[in-house]
C-alpha positions, -999 to 999 in steps of 0.1 A, spaced: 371 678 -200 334 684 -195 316 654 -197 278 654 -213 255 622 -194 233 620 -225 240 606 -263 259 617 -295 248 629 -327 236 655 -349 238 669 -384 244 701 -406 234 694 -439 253 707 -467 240 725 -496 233 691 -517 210 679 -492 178 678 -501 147 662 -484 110 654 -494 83 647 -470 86 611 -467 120 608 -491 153 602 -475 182 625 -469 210 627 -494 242 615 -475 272 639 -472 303 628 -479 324 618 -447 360 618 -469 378 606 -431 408 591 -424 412 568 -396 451 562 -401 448 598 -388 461 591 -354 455 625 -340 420 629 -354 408 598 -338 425 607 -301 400 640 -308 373 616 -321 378 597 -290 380 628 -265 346 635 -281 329 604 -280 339 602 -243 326 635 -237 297 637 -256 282 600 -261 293 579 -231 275 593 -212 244 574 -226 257 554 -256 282 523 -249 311 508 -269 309 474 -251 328 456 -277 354 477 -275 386 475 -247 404 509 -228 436 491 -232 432 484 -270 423 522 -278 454 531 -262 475 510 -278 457 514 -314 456 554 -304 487 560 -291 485 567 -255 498 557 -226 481 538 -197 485 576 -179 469 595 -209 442 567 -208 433 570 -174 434 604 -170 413 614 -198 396 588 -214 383 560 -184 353 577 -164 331 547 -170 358 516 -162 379 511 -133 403 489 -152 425 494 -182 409 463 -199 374 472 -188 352 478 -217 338 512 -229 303 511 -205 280 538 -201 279 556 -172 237 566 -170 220 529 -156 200 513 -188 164 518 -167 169 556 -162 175 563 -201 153 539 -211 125 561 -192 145 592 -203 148 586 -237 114 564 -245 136 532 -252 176 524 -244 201 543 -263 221 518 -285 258 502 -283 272 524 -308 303 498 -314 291 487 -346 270 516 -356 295 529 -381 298 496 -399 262 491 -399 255 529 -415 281 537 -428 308 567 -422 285 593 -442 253 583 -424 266 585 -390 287 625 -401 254 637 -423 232 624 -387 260 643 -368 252 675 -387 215 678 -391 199 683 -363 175 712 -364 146 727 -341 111 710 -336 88 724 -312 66 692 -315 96 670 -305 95 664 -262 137 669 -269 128 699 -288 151 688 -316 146 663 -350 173 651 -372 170 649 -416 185 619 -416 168 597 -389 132 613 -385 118 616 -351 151 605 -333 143 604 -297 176 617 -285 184 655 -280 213 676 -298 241 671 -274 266 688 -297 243 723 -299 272 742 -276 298 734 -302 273 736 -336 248 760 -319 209 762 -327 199 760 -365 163 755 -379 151 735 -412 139 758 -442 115 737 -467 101 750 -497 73 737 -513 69 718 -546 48 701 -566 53 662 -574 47 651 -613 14 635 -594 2 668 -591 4 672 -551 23 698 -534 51 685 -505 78 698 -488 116 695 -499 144 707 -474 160 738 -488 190 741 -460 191 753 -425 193 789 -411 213 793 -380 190 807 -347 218 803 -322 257 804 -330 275 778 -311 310 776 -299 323 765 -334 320 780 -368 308 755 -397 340 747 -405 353 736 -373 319 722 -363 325 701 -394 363 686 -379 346 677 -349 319 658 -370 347 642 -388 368 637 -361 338 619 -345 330 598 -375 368 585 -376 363 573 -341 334 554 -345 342 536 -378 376 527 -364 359 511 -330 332 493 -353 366 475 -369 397 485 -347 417 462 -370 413 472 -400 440 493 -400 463 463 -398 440 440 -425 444 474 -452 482 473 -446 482 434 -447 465 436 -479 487 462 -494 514 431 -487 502 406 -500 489 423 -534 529 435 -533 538 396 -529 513 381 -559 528 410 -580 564 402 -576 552 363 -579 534 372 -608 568 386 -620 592 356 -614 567 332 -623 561 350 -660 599 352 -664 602 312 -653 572 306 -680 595 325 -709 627 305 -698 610 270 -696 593 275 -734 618 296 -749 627 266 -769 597 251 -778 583 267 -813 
């Protein structure tokens, strides 16, 4: 697998999205899946590829991915560690925090708990919308996080696109910009529509790593709500038997 020694993230907005100057983005819908085990092996091949290169997962253990993924410790090594040495190493980045903090203006964050802390459809509309800015020193800029400092490392698989705004006039009488969709410059690898899997696929790996056991506390839930029904049950039946004398 190639591997990319800078940061994830970039977005393609849909035709919903809309954006004034100084307004904020309108959020596509994520609509993932992370009992999806084979989306989130992609969503991991990706974030390996793509984001460790720069971003870390420090709260997060090799070992548990593989078990929560799937893999074995051969699959794991293989593919997945090129930042540990170990099995129970944590997910590092591989670039030293003094070269992309000189590289990138500041450190690129631990992106462990960056799902959480969005949410899913802030960090797949981010993944989409990154579009061409001259003024930008990365020569990129994002709809959903303005003036992001980091390039489009996903521009091989989504290709080149460029913001379209039209402009408007505000009920206080002044004219602004609103983002009317983007225009493709360069095709990348992909086609929308698989450009958009990978997005997902992405997303799915990042919200599961921001609360790898969640999958256990939904299906725990799903128990216990099962247990209080049937006790609900017995107990209403013991309720009619104990007062079915008393009028």
């Amino acid at each position: 697998m190639i591997r990319k020694l800078i940061v994830c993230m970039s977005l393609l907005a849909a035709p919903g999205l809309v954006l004034a100057a100084g307004g904020e983005a309108h959020l596509e819908r994520a609509n993932i899946d992370i009992s999806n085990e084979a989306s989130l092996q992609r969503g991991a091949k990706y974030f390996v590829n793509y984001c460790l290169g720069c971003h870390s997962a420090k709260y997060v253990r090799y070992n548990r991915l593989a078990l929560d993924l799937g893999l074995t410790e051969d699959q794991l090594v293989k593919n997945l560690m090129y930042t540990g040495e170990r099995p129970f190493d944590t997910m590092d980045n591989a670039i030293p925090q003094v070269d992309s903090a000189n590289w990138f203006g500041r450190t690129p964050p631990d992106l462990s708990l960056t799902a959480r802390a969005r949410g899913a459809d802030w960090v797949y509309s981010f993944l989409k919308s990154f579009y061409i800015d001259a003024s930008k020193p990365t020569g990129t800029n994002n709809l959903v996080l303005q003036g992001a400092s980091m390039p489009h490392v996903l521009w091989d698989l989504q290709g080149v696109q460029k913001a379209v705004f039209r402009t408007e006039t505000g009920p206080d009488g002044n004219p602004h910009e609103v983002f009317d969709g983007f225009e493709l410059v360069h095709p990348g690898r992909l086609s929308p529509e698989e450009f958009d899997d990978v997005a997902s696929d992405l997303t799915a790996f990042l919200t599961y790593i921001s609360e790898p056991v969640q999958l256990q506390r939904q299906s725990l839930g799903i128990k216990v709500i099962l247990f209080l029904v049937v006790l609900f049950l017995f107990a209403f039946l013991f309720k009619k038997e104990l007062w079915k004398d008393v009028r």
